[in-house]
TIPA-149679 format. One record per residue (C-alpha): x, y, z; chain. Coordinates in Angstrom, 3 decimals, padded with zeros to 6 digits. Example, Ala and Ser with C-alpha at 12.3 -4.5 7.8 and 13.67 -1.06 7.14 Angstrom:
! residues 2
[r [012.300,-004.500,007.800],A]
[r [013.670,-001.060,007.140],A]
! end
This chain:
! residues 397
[r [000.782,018.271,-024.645],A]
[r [001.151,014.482,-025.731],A]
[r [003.482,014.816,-027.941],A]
[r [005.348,017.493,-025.721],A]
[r [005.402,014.667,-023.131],A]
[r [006.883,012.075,-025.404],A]
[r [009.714,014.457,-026.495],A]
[r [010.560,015.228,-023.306],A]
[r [010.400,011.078,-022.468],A]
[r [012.622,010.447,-025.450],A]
[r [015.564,013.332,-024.501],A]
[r [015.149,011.693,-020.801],A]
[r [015.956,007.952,-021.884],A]
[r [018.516,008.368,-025.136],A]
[r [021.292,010.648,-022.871],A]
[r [023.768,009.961,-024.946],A]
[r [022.414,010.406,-028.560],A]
[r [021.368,013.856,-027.278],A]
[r [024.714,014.214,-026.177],A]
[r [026.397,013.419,-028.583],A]
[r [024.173,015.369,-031.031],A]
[r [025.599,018.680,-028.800],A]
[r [029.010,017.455,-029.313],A]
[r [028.890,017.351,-032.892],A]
[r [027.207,021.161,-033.046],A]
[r [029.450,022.322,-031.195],A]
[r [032.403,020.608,-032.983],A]
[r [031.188,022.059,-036.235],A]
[r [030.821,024.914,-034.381],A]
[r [034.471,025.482,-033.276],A]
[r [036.698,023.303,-035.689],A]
[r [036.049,024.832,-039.036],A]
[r [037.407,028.054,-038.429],A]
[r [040.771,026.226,-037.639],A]
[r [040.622,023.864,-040.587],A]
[r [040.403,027.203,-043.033],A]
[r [043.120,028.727,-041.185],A]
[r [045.887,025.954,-041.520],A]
[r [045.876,025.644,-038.371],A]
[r [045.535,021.760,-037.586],A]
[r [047.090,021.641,-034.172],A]
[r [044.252,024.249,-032.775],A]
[r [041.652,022.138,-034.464],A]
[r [043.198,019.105,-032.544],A]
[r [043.004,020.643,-029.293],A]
[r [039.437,022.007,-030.009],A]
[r [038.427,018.792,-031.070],A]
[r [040.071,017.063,-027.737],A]
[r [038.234,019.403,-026.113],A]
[r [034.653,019.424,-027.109],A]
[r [034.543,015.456,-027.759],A]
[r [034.455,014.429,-024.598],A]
[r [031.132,016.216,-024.376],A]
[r [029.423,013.320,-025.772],A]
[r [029.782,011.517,-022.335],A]
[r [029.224,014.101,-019.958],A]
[r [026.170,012.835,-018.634],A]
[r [026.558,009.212,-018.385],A]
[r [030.086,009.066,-017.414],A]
[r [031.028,012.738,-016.387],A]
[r [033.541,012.442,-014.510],A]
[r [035.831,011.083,-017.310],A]
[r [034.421,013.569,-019.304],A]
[r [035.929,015.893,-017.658],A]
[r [039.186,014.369,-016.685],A]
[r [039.470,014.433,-020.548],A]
[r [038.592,018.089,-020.947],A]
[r [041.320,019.254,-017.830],A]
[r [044.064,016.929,-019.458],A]
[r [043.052,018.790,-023.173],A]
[r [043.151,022.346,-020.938],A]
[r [046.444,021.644,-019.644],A]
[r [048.300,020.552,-022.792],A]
[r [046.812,023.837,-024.045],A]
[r [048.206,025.829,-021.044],A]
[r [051.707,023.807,-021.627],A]
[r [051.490,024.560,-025.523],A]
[r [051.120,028.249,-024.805],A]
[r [048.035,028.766,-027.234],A]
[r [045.641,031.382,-027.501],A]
[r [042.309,030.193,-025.863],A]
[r [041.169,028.533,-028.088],A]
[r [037.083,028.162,-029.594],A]
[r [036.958,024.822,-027.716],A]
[r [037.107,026.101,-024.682],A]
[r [033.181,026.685,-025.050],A]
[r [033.223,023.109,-023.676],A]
[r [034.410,023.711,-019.804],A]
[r [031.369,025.489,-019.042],A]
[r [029.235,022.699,-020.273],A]
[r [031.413,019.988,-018.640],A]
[r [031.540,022.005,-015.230],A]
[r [027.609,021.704,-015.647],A]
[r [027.451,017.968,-016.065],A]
[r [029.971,017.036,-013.223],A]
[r [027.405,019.601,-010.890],A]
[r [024.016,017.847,-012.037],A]
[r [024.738,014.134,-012.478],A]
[r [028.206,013.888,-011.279],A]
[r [029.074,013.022,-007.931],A]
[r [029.387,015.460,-004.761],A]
[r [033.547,015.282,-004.352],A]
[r [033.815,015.514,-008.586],A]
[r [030.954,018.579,-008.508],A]
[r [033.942,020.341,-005.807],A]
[r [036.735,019.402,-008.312],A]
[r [035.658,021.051,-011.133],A]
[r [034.726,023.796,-009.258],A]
[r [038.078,024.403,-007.595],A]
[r [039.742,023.714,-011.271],A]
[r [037.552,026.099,-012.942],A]
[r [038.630,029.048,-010.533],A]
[r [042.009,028.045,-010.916],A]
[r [041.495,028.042,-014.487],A]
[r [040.599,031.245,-014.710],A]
[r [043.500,032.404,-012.827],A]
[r [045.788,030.804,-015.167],A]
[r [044.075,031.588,-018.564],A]
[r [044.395,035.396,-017.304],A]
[r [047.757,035.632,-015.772],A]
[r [049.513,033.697,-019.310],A]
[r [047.047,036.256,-020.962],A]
[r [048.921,039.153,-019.080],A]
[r [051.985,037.503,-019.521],A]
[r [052.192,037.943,-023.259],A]
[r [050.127,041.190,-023.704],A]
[r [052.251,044.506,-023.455],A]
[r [049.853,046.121,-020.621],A]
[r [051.644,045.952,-017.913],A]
[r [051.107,047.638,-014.269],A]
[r [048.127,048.606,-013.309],A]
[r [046.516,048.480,-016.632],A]
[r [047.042,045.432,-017.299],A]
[r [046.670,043.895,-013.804],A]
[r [043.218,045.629,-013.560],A]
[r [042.252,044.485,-016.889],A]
[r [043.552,040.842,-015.644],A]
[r [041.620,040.987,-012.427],A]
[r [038.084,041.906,-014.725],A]
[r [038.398,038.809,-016.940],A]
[r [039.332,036.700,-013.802],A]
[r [036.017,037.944,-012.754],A]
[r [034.361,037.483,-015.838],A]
[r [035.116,033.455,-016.025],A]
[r [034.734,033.223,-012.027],A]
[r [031.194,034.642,-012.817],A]
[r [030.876,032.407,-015.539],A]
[r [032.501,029.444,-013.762],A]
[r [029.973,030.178,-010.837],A]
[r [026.708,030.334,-012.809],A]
[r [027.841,026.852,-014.469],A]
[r [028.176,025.095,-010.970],A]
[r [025.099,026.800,-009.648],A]
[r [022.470,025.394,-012.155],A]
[r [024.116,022.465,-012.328],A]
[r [023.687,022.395,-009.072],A]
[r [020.085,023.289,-008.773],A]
[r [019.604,020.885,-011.454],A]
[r [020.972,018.029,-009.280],A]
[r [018.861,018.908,-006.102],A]
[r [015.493,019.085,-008.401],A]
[r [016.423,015.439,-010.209],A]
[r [016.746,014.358,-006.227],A]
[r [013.415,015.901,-005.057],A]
[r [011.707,014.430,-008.182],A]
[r [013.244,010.952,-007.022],A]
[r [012.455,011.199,-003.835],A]
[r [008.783,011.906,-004.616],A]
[r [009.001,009.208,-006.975],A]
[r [010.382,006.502,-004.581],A]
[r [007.590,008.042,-001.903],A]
[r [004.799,007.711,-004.401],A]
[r [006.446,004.056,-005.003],A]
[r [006.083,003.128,-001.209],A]
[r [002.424,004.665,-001.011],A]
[r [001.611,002.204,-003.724],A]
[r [003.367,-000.490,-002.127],A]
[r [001.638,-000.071,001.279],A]
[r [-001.615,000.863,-000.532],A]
[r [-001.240,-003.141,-002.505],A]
[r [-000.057,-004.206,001.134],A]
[r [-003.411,-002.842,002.761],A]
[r [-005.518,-003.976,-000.185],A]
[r [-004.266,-007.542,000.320],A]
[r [-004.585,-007.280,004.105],A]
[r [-008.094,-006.019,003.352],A]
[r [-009.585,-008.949,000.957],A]
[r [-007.502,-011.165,003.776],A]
[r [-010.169,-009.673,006.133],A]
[r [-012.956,-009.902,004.185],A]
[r [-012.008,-013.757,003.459],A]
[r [-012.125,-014.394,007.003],A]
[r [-015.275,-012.297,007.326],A]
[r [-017.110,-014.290,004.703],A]
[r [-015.948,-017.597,006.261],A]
[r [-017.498,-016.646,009.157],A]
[r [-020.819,-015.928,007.462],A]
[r [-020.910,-018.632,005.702],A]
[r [-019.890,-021.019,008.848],A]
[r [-022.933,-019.510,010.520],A]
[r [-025.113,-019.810,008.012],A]
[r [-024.304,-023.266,007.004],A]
[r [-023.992,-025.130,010.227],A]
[r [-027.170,-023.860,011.426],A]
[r [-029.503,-024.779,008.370],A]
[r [-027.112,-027.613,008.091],A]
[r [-027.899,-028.684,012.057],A]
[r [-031.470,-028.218,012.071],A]
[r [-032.286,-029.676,008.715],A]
[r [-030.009,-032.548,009.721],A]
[r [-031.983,-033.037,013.635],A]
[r [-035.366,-032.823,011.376],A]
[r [-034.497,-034.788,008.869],A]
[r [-033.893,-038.124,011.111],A]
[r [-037.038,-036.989,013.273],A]
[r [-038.916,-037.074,009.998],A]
[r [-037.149,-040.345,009.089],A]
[r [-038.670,-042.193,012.166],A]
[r [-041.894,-040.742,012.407],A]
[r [-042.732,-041.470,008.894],A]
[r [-043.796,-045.388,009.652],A]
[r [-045.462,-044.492,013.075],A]
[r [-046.841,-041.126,012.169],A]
[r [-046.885,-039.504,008.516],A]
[r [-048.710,-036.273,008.977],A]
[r [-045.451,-035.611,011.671],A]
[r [-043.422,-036.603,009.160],A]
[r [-044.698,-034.316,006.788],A]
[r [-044.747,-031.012,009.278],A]
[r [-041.312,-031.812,009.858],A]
[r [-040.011,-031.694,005.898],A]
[r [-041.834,-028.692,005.638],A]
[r [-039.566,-026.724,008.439],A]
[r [-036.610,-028.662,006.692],A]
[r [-037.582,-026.953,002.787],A]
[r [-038.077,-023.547,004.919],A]
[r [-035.118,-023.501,006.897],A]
[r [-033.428,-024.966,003.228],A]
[r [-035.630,-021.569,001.665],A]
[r [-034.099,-018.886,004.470],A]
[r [-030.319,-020.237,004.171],A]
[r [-030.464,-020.435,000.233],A]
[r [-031.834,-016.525,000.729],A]
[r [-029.318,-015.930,003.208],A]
[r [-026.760,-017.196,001.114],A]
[r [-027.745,-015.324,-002.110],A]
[r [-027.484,-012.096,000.170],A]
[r [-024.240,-012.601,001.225],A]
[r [-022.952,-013.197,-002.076],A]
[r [-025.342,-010.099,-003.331],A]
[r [-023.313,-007.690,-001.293],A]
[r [-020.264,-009.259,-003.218],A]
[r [-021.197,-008.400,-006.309],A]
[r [-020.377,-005.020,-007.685],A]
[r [-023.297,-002.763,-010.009],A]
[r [-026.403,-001.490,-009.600],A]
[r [-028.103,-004.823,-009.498],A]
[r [-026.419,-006.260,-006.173],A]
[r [-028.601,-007.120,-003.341],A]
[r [-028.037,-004.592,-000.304],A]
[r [-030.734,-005.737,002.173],A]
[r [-029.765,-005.206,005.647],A]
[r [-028.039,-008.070,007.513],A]
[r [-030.003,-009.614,010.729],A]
[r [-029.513,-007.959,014.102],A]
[r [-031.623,-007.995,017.211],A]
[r [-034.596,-007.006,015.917],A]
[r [-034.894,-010.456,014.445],A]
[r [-033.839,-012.764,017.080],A]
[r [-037.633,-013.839,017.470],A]
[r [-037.562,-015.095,014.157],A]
[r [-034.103,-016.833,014.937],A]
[r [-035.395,-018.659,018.056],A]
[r [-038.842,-019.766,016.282],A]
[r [-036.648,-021.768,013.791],A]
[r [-034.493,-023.178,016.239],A]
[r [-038.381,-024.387,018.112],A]
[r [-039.624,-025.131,014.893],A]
[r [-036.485,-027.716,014.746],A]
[r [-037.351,-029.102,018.233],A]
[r [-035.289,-027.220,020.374],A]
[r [-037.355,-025.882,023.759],A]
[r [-036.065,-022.551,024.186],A]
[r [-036.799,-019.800,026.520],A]
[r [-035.354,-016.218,025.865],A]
[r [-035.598,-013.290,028.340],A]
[r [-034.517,-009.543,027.587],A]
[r [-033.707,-006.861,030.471],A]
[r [-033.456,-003.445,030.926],A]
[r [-032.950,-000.765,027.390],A]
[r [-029.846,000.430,025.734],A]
[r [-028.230,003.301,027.311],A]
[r [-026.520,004.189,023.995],A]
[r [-026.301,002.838,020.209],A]
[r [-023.901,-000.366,019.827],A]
[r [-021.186,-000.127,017.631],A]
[r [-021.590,-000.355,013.623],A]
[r [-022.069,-004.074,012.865],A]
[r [-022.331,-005.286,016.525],A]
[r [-026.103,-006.123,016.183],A]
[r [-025.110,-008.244,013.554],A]
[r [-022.237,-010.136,016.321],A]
[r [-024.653,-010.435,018.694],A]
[r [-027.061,-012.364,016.713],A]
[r [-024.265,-014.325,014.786],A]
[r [-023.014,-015.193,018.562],A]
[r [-026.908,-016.202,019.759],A]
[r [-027.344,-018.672,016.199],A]
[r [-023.792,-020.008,016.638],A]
[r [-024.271,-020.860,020.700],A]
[r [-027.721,-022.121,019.778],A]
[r [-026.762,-024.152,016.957],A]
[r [-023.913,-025.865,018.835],A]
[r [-026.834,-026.751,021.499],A]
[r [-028.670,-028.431,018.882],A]
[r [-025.155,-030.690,017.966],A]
[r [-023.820,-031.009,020.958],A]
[r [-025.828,-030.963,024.171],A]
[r [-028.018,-033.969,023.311],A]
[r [-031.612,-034.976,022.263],A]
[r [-032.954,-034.093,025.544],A]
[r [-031.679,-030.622,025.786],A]
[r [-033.256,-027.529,026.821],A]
[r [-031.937,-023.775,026.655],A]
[r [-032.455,-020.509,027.091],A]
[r [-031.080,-017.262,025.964],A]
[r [-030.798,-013.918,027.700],A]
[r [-030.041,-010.201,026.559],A]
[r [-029.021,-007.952,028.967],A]
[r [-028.549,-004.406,029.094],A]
[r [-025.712,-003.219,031.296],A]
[r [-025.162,000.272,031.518],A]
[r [-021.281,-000.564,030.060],A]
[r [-023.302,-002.573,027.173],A]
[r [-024.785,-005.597,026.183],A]
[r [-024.640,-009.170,027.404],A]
[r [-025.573,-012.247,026.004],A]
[r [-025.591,-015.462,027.870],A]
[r [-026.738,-018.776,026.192],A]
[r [-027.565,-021.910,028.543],A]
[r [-028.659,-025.372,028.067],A]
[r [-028.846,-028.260,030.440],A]
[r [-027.536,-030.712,028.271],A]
[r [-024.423,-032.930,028.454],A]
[r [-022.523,-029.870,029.853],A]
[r [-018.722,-031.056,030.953],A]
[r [-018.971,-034.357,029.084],A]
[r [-019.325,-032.475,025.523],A]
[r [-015.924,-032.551,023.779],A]
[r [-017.498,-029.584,021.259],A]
[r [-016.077,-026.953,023.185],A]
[r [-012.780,-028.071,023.760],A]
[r [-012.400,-029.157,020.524],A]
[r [-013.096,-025.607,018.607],A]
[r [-011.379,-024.081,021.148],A]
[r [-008.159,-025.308,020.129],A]
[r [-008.738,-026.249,016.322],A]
[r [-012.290,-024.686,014.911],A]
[r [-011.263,-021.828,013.501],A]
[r [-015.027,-020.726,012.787],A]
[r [-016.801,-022.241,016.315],A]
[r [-015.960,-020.497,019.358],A]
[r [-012.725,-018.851,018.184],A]
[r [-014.969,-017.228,015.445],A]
[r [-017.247,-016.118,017.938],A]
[r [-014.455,-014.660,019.836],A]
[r [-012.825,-013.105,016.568],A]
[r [-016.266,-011.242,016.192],A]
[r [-016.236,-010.215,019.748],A]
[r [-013.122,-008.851,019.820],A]
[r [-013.186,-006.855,016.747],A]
[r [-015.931,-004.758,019.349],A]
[r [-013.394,-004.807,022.446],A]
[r [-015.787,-007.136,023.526],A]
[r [-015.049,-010.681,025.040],A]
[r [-016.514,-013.928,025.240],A]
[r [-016.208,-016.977,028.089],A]
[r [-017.841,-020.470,027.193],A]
[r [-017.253,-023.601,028.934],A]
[r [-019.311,-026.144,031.333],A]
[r [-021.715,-024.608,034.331],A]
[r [-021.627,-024.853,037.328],A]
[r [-025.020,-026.753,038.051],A]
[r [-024.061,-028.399,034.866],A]
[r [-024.886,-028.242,031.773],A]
[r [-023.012,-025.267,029.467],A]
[r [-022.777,-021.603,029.488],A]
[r [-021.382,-019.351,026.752],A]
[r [-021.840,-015.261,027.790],A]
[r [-020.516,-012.829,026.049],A]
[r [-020.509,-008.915,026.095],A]
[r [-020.257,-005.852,023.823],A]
[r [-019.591,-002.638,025.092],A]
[r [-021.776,000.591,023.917],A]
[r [-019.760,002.782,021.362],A]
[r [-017.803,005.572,023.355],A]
[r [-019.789,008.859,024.183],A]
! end
C-alpha cells in the first residue's frame, strides 16, 4: 500500500515526464508504419500530431491549438485519416480535466465539427453515394460524436473530482488553521489563568509573611517568645504557598506522576481566615441561608480566590488598625460575597490604582467573576471604610 502510495505521489508531481513518456508510445506507436511505407509526409503529420501530447497537462490549451492546426493541414492536404489521429481523443481529455472552462467548450465544439468533416471528405471520395453512403456517413459521424462525447465526459468528471479533492483539501487546511488559532487562544487563556493563580497565591503569603515579619522584627528586643510565635506562622504560611505553588505547577505537568489534588473552594475558607488571624488580622465571617442549586464548575474556586484577594488587599491597604469581616450569602439567584473592613476606606489609593492599571487586583477579580456571568462592585463605604461584594449566579436549571 506504501509503495502504491508513492507511485501514485510520483505520477502526481512529474506531469510532464509521464506525459511525455505517453507521447513517445504513442509516437512509436503510429510513426513506424509510415516510415516502412515511404511515406514521410504521413509520418510528419502523425508526428505533428501526437507531439504535442507531451504538454497536454501542463499547458493544454496549446496542446491542443497544436493538434487542431496539425488536423487542419491534414483536412487541407486531403489525406486519409491518418494513425495520429489517436491523439484528439487524448487532447480533448486534457483540455476537459485541467484545461480551462471556455477551452473544455472549444474542443468540444471542434471535435463535433471534426467529425462532420472527417466523414463528409470521407464520402466525398468513396463511390457510395445516396443513401448508402449518406447512411454509412451519418454512422461514423455517430461513432466519433460518441467517441468525442465519452472523451469530454471523463475529462470532465475528472476535473470536478480534482476540485472536490481541493476543496476538501483547502477545508481540511482552514480546520487546521482555526484548530492552531484556538490552540493559541487557549494557552493565551491558560497564561492569564495561571497569572491569576499565581498573583493570588503570591501576594497573600507575600502580605502576611511581610506584616509578620516586621511584627516579629519589633517584638524581638521587647518580647522574644512573640517574636518567635510570629516566625513560626511566617515558615507555615512560607510551607502552604510553597505547597500551593508546587500544585499549581503539578497540574501543569503532563504523566502519570502530576499532582491532581483538588483546588480550594468553600469548604476551606475556615482555614483561609485562620491564616489571615494567625497574621494579625481580626476577622469576623458570617454565612446565611443554603444553596438552592450547585455553582458552576470552578466557581467555588472564584469565590475563595475573590475572599483571599479582598482579604489580602485589607491586610496592605486598610492600615495597622484594621478590622474586617466577611460574609457568604445565599440568594436564591446565587451566591454573594461581601468583604468589609473599617480601615482607611476613601483615603486608600489601592483601589483606584488596580482599577485602572493592576491587571491581577480587582480587574482579576472581575475577570474571574465574569467568566461566571457574575459581577463584582468594590470601592469606599458608606460609613467608611471599604466594601468589595461580589456575586455568582447558580448554574441554570
Amino acid at each position: 500500500m506504501e509503495r502504491r502510495h508513492k507511485l501514485y505521489q510520483w505520477l502526481r508531481v512529474n506531469t510532464f515526464r509521464v506525459d511525455l513518456a505517453l507521447m513517445i508510445a504513442v509516437l512509436l506507436f503510429c510513426g513506424p508504419v509510415y516510415l516502412l511505407a515511404d511515406r514521410p509526409g504521413h509520418f510528419l503529420l502523425s508526428s505533428a500530431l501526437v507531439i504535442p501530447l507531451a504538454w497536454r497537462r501542463t499547458s493544454p490549451v496549446r496542446a491542443a491549438a497544436a493538434i487542431v492546426l496539425a488536423c487542419l493541414a491534414l483536412w487541407a492536404a486531403g489525406l486519409e485519416p491518418l494513425a495520429g489521429l489517436v491523439a484528439v481523443p487524448l487532447i480533448i481529455y486534457a483540455v476537459a480535466a485541467y484545461g480551462p472552462a471556455w477551452a473544455s467548450r472549444t474542443v468540444l465544439g471542434l471535435g463535433l465539427l471534426g467529425g462532420v468533416l472527417l466523414t463528409s471528405r470521407n464520402l466525398s471520395s468513396t463511390a457510395e453515394t445516396g443513401v448508402l453512403g449518406l447512411t454509412i456517413s451519418a454512422v461514423y459521424t455517430v461513432l466519433i460524436w460518441m467517441l468525442v462525447l465519452f472523451s469530454w465526459t471523463l475529462g470532465d468528471l475528472t476535473r470536478v473530482r480534482r476540485q472536490q479533492l481541493q476543496t476538501l483539501s483547502d477545508r481540511a487546511r482552514r480546520l487546521e488553521i482555526e484548530q492552531q488559532q484556538e490552540r493559541s487562544l487557549a494557552a493565551a487563556d491558560e497564561r492569564a489563568h495561571i497569572a491569576r493563580e499565581m498573583h493570588d497565591i503570591v501576594a497573600h503569603s507575600l502580605s502576611v509573611i511581610i506584616t509578620q515579619s516586621d511584627g516579629a522584627r519589633y517584638a524581638a528586643a521587647t518580647n522574644p517568645s512573640v517574636a518567635t510565635e510570629t516566625l513560626a506562622t511566617v515558615a507555615a504560611t512560607a510551607r502552604t504557598s510553597l505547597a500551593e505553588m508546587r500544585r499549581l505547577l503539578g497540574v501543569l505537568r503532563h504523566g502519570d506522576g502530576a499532582t491532581t489534588r483538588p483546588l480550594p473552594g468553600l469548604s476551606d475558607v475556615d482555614e483561609l481566615f485562620l491564616g489571615f488571624r494567625a497574621a494579625g488580622l481580626p476577622l469576623d465571617f458570617e454565612q446565611q441561608g443554603s444553596p438552592r442549586r450547585g455553582l458552576p464548575p470552578g466557581a467555588e474556586l472564584t469565590a475563595y480566590r475573590v475572599l483571599q484577594e479582598a482579604l489580602t488587599n485589607v491586610l496592605k491597604h486598610a492600615g495597622p488598625r484594621a478590622s474586617a469581616s466577611a460574609a457568604l450569602r445565599w440568594q436564591q439567584r446565587g451566591l454573594q460575597i461581601e468583604v468589609y473592613d473599617d480601615g482607611r476606606g476613601a483615603s486608600a489609593d489601592y483601589a483606584g490604582e488596580n482599577a485602572e492599571h493592576g491587571g491581577n487586583g480587582l480587574r482579576g477579580m472581575r475577570e474571574r467573576i465574569s467568566l461566571y456571568d457574575g459581577s463584582l462592585e468594590a470601592g469606599p463605604a458608606a460609613g467608611g471604610g471599604f466594601l468589595v461584594s461580589a456575586f455568582l449566579p447558580y448554574t441554570e436549571a
